[in-house]
Each structure stands twice: as structure tokens, then as C-alpha cells.
N, C-alpha and C positions, 0 to 999 in steps of 0.2 A: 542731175549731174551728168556731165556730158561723157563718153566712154571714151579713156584716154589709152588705153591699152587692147586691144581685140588681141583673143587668146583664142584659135578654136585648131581644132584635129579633124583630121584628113584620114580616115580609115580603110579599112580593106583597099590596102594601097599592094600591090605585088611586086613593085622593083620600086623603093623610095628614091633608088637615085634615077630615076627616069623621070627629066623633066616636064616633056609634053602630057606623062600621064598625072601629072601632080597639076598642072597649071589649066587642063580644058579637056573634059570628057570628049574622044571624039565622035561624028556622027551628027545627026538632029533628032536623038530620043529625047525631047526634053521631058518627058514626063517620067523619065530610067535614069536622067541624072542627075547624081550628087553634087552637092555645094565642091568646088574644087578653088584654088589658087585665084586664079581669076575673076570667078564669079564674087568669093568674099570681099577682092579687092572694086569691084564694079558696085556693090551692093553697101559698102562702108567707103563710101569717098572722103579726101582729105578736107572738099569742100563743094560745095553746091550752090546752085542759082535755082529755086526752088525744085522742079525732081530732077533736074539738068547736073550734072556733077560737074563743075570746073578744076577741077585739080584732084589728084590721086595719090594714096601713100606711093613713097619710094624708096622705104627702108624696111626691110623684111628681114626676120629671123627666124630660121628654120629648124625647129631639132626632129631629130633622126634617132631609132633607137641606139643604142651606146657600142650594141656587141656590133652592128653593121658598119658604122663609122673606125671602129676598130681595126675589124677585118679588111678596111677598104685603107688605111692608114699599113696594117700590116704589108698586105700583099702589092698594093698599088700606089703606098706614100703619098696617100691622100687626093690620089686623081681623079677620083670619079665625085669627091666631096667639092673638089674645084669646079668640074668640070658641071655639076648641076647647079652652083652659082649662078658661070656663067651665061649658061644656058638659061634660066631662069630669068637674069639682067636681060638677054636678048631677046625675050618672048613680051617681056612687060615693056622695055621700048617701042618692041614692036604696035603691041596693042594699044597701048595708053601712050601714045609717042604726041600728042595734043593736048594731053592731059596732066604731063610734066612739070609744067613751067616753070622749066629753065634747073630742077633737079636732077642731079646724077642718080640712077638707080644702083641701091647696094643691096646687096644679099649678102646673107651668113647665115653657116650652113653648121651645127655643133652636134654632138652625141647627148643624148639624158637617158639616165637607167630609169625616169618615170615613161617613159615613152616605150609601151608596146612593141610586139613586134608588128611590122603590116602596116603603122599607122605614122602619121606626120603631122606634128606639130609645129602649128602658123601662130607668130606674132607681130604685128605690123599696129601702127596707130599714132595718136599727135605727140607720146610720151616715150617711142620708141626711137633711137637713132645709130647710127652705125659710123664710125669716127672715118673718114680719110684715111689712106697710107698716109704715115708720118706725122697725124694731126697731133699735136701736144694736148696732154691734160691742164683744165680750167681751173679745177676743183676736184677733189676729195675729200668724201663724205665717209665720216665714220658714225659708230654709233656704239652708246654704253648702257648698261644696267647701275650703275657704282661710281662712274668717272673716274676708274684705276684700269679696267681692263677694257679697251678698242679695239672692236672690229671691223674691219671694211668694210663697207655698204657696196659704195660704189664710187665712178670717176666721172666727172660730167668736163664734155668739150666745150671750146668756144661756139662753136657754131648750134649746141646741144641746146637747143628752148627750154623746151620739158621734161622734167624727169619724175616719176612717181615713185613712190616707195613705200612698203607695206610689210604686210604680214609675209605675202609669198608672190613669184613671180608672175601667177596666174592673173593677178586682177591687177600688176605693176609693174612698174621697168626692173626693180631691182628689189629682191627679200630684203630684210632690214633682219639680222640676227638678235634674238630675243625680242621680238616685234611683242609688246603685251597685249595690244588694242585688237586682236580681230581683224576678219576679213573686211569688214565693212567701213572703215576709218583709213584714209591713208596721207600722205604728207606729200605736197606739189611744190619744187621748187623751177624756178621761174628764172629764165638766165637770158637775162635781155641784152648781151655783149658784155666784151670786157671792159666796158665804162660802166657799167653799172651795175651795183651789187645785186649781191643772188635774192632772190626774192622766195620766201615760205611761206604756204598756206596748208590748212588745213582743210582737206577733201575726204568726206562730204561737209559745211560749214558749221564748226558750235560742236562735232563730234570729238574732239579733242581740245585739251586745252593745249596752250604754247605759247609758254614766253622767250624771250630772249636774258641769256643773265649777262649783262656784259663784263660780270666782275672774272668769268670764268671763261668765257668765248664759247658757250655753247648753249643750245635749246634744251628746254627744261620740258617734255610732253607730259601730258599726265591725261588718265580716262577719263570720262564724267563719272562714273560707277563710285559705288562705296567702298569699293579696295582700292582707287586711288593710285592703279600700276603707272611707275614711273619709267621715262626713258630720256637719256642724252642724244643729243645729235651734234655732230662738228663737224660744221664745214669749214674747209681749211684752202684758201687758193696755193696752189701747186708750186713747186720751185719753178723759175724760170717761167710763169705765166706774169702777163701784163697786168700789174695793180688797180683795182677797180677807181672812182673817184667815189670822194668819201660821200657817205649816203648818212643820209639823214637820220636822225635818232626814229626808231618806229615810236609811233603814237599813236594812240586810241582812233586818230584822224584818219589814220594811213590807210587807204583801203588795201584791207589782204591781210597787210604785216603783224604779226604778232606784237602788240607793244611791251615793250623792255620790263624784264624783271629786275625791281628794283633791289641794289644791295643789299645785303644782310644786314640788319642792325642788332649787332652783338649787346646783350644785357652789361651794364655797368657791373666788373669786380665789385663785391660785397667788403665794403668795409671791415678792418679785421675787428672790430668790436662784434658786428655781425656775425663773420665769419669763427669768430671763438664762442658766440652763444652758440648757434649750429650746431657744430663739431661738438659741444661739451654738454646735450640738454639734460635736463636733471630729473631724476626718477619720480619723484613725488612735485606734484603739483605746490608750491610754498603760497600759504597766506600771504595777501596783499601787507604790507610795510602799512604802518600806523598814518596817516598823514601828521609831519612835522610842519611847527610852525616855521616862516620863511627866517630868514636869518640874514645877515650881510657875509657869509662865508662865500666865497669865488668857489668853484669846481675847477681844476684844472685838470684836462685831459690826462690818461696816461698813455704812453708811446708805447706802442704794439709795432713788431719788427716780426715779420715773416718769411720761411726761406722756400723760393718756389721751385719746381721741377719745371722748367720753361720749355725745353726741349732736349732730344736728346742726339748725340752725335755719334754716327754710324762711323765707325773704324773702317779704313783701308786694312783689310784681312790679308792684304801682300804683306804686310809686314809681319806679320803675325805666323805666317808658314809652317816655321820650327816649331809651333807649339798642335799642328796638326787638326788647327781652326779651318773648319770646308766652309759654314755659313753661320750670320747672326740673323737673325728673326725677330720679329718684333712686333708683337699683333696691339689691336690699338680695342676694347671692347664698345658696347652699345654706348657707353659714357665717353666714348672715345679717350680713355683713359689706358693707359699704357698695361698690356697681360700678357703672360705665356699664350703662343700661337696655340693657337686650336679650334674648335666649331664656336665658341661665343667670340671669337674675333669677325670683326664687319669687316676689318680689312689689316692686312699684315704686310710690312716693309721687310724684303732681305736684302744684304749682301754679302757676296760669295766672295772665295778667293783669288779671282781675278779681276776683284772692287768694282763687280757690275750690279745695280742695283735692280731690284725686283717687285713689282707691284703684285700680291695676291689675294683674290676675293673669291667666293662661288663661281663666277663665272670664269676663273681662271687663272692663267700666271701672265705677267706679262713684263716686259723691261721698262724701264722708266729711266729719266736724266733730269737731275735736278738743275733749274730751277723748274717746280712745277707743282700744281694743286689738285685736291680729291675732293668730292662731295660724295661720301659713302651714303649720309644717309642728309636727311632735308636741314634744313635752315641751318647746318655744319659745313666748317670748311677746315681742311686740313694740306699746309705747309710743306713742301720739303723743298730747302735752301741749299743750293751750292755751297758749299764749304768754302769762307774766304780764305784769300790764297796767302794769309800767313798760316791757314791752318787743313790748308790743302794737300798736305805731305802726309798727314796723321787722317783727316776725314775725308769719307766721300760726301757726305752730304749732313743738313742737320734737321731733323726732324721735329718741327715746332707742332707744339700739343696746345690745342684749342684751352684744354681747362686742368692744368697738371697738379699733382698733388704738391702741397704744402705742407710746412709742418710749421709750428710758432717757435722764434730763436730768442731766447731770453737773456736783454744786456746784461753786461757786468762781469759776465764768467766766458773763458776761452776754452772752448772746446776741440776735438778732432774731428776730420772725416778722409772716411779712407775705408777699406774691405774690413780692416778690421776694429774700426769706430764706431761705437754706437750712435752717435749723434747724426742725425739728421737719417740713420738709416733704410727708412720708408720712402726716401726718395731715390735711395739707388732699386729700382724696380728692376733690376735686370741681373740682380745679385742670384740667379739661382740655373741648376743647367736646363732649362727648358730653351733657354733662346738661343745656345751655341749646339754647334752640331760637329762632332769631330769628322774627319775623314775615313778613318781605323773603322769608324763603328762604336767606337769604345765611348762610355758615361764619358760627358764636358762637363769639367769644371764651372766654376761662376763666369761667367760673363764678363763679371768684374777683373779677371785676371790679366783682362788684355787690355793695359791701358791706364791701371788705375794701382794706387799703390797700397798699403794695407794702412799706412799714415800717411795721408796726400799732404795735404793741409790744419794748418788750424785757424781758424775763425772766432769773433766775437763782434755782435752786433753793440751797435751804437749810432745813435740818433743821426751823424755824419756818413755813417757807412758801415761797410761790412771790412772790417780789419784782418786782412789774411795774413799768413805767414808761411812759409813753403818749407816742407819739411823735408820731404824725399828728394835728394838731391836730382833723382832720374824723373820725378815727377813735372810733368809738362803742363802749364796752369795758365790760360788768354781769359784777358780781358777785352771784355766782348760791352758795348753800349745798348741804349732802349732798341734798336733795330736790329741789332745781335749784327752790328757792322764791327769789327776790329779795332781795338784802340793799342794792346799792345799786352806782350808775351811777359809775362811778371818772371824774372829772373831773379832778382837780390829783394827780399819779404824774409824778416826774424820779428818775433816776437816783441822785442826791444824795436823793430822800425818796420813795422806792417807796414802792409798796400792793401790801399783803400781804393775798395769797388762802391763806388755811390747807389742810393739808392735809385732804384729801374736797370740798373746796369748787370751786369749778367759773370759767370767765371765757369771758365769751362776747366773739367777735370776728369780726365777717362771720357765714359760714355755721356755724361751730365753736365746739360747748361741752365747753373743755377741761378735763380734771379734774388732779388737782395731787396725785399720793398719792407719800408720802414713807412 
């Protein structure tokens, strides 16, 4: 594999900002002197015609140790870190002034607390590049452990070809934050202008896997190893950069391209016949049934009506002020199933009282805006929806749950739900003070209390639907359809003349958007 980064140090240096002694020992001791500036650049050409070099790097990065750049920033606002740039650009025109062709020489000159004192470290190579005054960003490159918490990698220009990225700066253009693969694995993207899309490869080849998920807009890396460490990459083109033309799906064909990882294929809902063996199995093993003989009696089905916890709907806590609400939290566990925050949450949603939402995992905290998606963990994908905007005033966003609890709703009889209703209680999961945080300091009440009323509603299933009736006149109850789009805010519902939620169709009450499948 070809060496796309040259990293090396300039030692026993005694004035780093002195250009001529950084760029060419003077004198003709060759046998006394050390590799310097120029010699690496003479010795690692950009290109060659067999020993003949035709072309030479002309983007150099120089670090310096941290307290010198400091002090020269302090006392001199940064003149002698200019002025060895300069100097440096004028000494490599000078010498490689044939060996150019037709590039601008840049230098950049920075402080690292890894960098001794006495000594100078050189970066120069095909994966290193140094932007223009005023060039605009192409691309930014983030990178995740979780797909809830992004951090920066790096910015690649237009005119930027190569960029390498890895574990750490030394063997790459740019560290990758929680890089899992080691020094010897790194990720090459390939930027062949702004007609055409950014191209990934894996360097060295076969040392990493990588697909593309396009359901998600991001790279999926994973080791060869038997731990299997995972990592996100998103490349993202920049505001106000020129739109690539559209590139072709990767395929197996493609040489280089990771080809596409294919959608998820979510398992089919379990029948609620299933789904009630499940839930209910029986202690003792039962003898096999007699075999009867056939008979002309029909079987007819009987009708199973289920009430699901489909998502749940994060409150604008501005409204809530007066009751001394700071944040709601809401950790999701390894089932991705709705739990008080804590260390068995994979990942946790808050928001606070200036209704700004909050992504949290191990690696961090981070802000988020819905509409937008997470893969905390593999073949899982989790939701958060904008709040439509009839019901934009009340939520910030609504939290769709891959697989939420259910409970079985049995026709015939009209029940309650509400804080203080038994029925269907298991799906208000946020009924306890673990998920509200007051500002005082002081124990939060339920969760429940903001939003939801102690009698909301009453209900009772049936083969047509789910027949509401609205009891607390303060109580705020949308009907929401199979896409949890808006169909309309149930205002006038008594017992004597329900509103009916079809089945697939969803009713939002307080924090909980309940689904109604018969």
C-alpha cells in the first residue's frame, strides 16, 4: 500500500522558528548530516519517472511544540510562526521551482503539546492538503459509535483529492474519534470534483468491512475480529457547496465502492393468537387432546383487539414552568423498550425547559431536531418525528418505539384510562418520578402529571374500532392515522356518541400514542 501520509520529526532543532536550519544542514558534511526538510521532500517525491522525480509535494504541515507557538502568539501575535511559513514557501519554490507543476506552495505552521521540546514535526504527502484563503468546505465528515452522538472528523475541499482517516494523525490526514480498528486499517475517501460523488475505500483492502445503509445516509465499518467493533461515518456535502450529479447505486461491480447495505427487514407482528400464547405460557406441560373424529362443525375465528404503546410524545416543558418541570428523560433499554434513564439504557431522549431536545449514550450528550433516526444498536432502527403541527403547540417531537408494550383490550365492557385508571396501566411507562427532573432539586412527581389527566378518556373495543369518549373537559385527545399523520383533535366524544379510532389508527393522550389493532 502506497504511503499516503509521511509523518516524520526533525530533532535537536535549537530555534524551530528558523527556517533555513529546519529546511538544509549548512556546509558539505554529508556524512554529519541529518535528514532535514528538504532532503524528506527530495527523497519522498509526489512523483517519478523511474529514480528521476517529476513532481514534488507542495503542502506541508508543520507542528511546533505548543508552549513555543504560545509564547511567540503572546509576545509577537504570531510573527515569527508567519514569518517561518513564509520563509519556508520561499526556500521550496526556490529549490523545487521545476518541480512544481503549476502548484501553489502552502505551509502551515500549528503548536502540539505531543511535540517535544527542540524537535519539529513534518507532515506533507498525496493525503495531505492545505485549503486556499476563502476556499469553501466540500464536505464534512462526522463519525459515531451509536448514531445518536457525532463528532467531527474532518472538512474536505473541493480541490481536496485525498483524505485518509484513522485511528490517529500519525499514519492519517485526520483522527477519527473512537476509531475501534487500530493503527493498521484506515478509510480513503476519494474526491474527484464537485460532479462527482465522494468515493470510500478501505486501506489496507479486505481489512475492514463497509457498507453503505442508504436507509440511514451513513457507513456501517465493522473489524474482521470476533468482537465485531462497529463504527458510523457521515459524509454530509456542506451548505452552500455545489450538488454532486447523482452516482450510481455501489455494486459488487464497482471497483473500490463499498456496495450498499441492504434495508432492514423488520420480522412480521406476531399474530395476537401468538402473541397471547407467548405472554400467557402455562406451568405444566398438558397431555396431547384425545384425537376426535372430524365432524362438519365450522371453527370460527375469535377476534383478539389489542392496545399498543406505539410511541410516545415528548411535552414542550415551556408550558409546564409553574410546576418547576427542568427536564423529561426517557431511556429506551437493550429491547429497546421504554425504562427509567440509567446505565442499562442504550440510549436516552431528553427535553428540557427551553423544549430543546437531547440525544444521550456513553459516548455523550448531544442536541438533536426531529425529524431524525438512531441505530444504537445492529439490525434496530429508532424514530423521532416532528410533531405535526396540529399538535405542535403541546409536543416537541414524538418518539416512535420499534416494539412497545401491549396489553389485550377485551370487547364488550368500557373502561378508563387516565393516572388514576387501572386499565391499560402498563402502558403508561412513564408513570413514576424517575423520568422528570424538578429544578428545586426537590422529588418529581409522575410524569404523568404533565399532560394527562387522572380520568382522560374512556374506551371500549370493538371489531369497528376503538370507541372513545372524552371525559376531562381539559383533557387534549388527536387522532393520529397508520403513519401517525393528523386526521383531527376529538372535541365532542360521550359515551352515548363515541369517536371512533379505526383499527391501525393511533389517539394521542398526555405522553402516549396509543394504537388500536383489532
Amino acid at each position: 500500500m502506497p504511503v499516503y501520509v509521511q509523518h516524520e520529526v526533525l530533532g535537536k532543532v535549537n530555534d524551530v522558528f528558523n527556517a533555513e536550519a529546519l529546511w538544509q544542514t549548512p556546509g558539505l558534511a554529508l556524512f554529519a548530516r541529518r535528514p532535514l526538510l528538504r532532503d524528506l521532500l527530495e527523497r519522498c517525491p509526489r512523483e517519478q519517472r523511474g529514480r528521476a522525480a517529476t513532481r514534488c509535494f507542495t503542502h506541508v504541515t508543520l507542528m511546533l511544540p505548543q508552549d513555543a507557538v504560545d509564547d511567540d502568539r503572546h509576545l509577537t501575535r504570531g510573527a515569527r510562526v508567519r514569518d517561518l511559513a513564509q520563509s519556508l514557501a520561499a526556500l521550496h519554490q526556490k529549490d523545487f521551482g521545476d518541480l512544481l507543476g503549476g502548484d501553489e506552495v502552502r505551509y502551515h505552521v500549528v503548536g502540539a503539546d505531543a511535540v517535544g521540546p527542540g524537535e519539529v514535526k513534518v507532515k506533507f504527502g498525496h493525503a495531505v492538503y492545505l485549503p486556499a484563503p476563502g476556499e469553501q468546505v466540500q464536505y464534512t465528515v462526522t463519525a459515531s459509535r451509536d448514531s445518536a452522538i457525532w463528532q467531527p472528523v474532518c472538512a474536505i475541499y473541493p480541490n481536496q483529492r485525498l483524505t485518509l482517516v484513522g485511528q490517529d494523525e500519525a499514519g492519517a490526514t485526520f483522527a477519527v474519534p473512537g476509531w475501534p480498528f487500530g493503527q493498521d486499517a484506515g478509510l480513503l475517501l476519494v474526491n474527484d470534483g464537485p460532479d462527482a460523488a465522494l468515493e470510500v475505500q478501505v486501506r489496507p483492502k479486505d481489512t475492514l468491512d463497509c457498507r453503505f445503509d442508504p436507509s440511514n445516509g451513513y457507513y456501517v465499518l465493522r473489524g474482521k475480529g470476533a468482537d465485531g467493533q462497529r463504527l458510523l461515518l457521515k459524509i454530509g456535502r456542506a451548505s452552500g457547496a455545489r450538488p454532486a450529479a447523482p452516482a450510481r447505486a455501489p455494486t459488487i461491480d464497482t471497483p473500490g465502492v463499498p456496495p450498499a447495505r441492504p434495508p432492514a427487514v423488520w420480522k412480521p407482528r406476531a399474530t395476537p393468537a401468538q402473541a397471547d400464547l407467548t405472554a400467557m405460557p402455562l406451568a405444566v406441560r398438558q397431555a396431547p387432546a384425545a384425537i376426535q373424529p372430524e365432524t362438519d362443525a365450522t371453527c370460527a375465528p375469535v377476534a383478539r383487539h389489542r392496545v399498543t404503546l406505539a410511541a410516545l410524545a415528548l411535552p414542550r416543558l415551556s408550558r409546564y414552568r409553574d410546576t418547576g418541570a427542568q427536564a423529561l428523560e426517557v431511556g429506551l433499554n437493550a429491547q429497546l423498550l421504554p425504562s427509567a434513564p440509567g446505565k442499562d439504557s442504550v440510549i436516552r431522549f431528553a427535553v428540557d425547559d427551553a423544549d430543546e431536545l437531547h440525544a444521550i449514550t456513553p459516548a455523550g450528550r448531544q442536541r438533536i431536531a426531529a425529524p431524525s433516526s438512531f441505530a444504537p444498536l445492529d439490525n434496530a432502527s429508532i424514530r423521532l418525528l416532528a410533531a405535526p403541527p396540529q399538535l405542535a403547540d403541546r409536543y416537541c417531537a414524538l418518539l416512535v418505539l420499534p416494539q412497545g408494550p401491549s396489553q389485550q383490550a377485551a370487547p364488550g365492557s368500557r373502561l378508563h384510562f387516565g393516572r388514576g385508571a387501572p386499565a391499560l396501566a402498563a402502558l403508561r411507562v412513564l408513570d413514576t418520578p424517575q423520568f422528570l427532573r424538578q429544578s428545586d432539586g426537590s422529588a418529581a412527581g409522575s410524569a404523568d402529571r404533565l399532560g394527562l389527566s387522572r380520568s382522560a378518556f374512556s374506551w371500549e373495543a370493538s371489531a369497528e374500532g376503538l370507541r372513545v369518549a372524552r371525559l376531562a373537559p381539559t383533557q387534549a385527545l388527536f387522532h393520529l392515522d397508520e403513519q401517525l399523520r393528523p386526521v383531527a383533535q376529538i372535541e365532542e366524544a360521550t359515551p352515548e356518541r363515541p369517536y371512533l379510532i379505526p383499527p391501525g389508527h393511533h389517539l394521542v393522550a398526555g405522553h402516549y400514542v396509543l394504537r388500536f389493532d383489532a
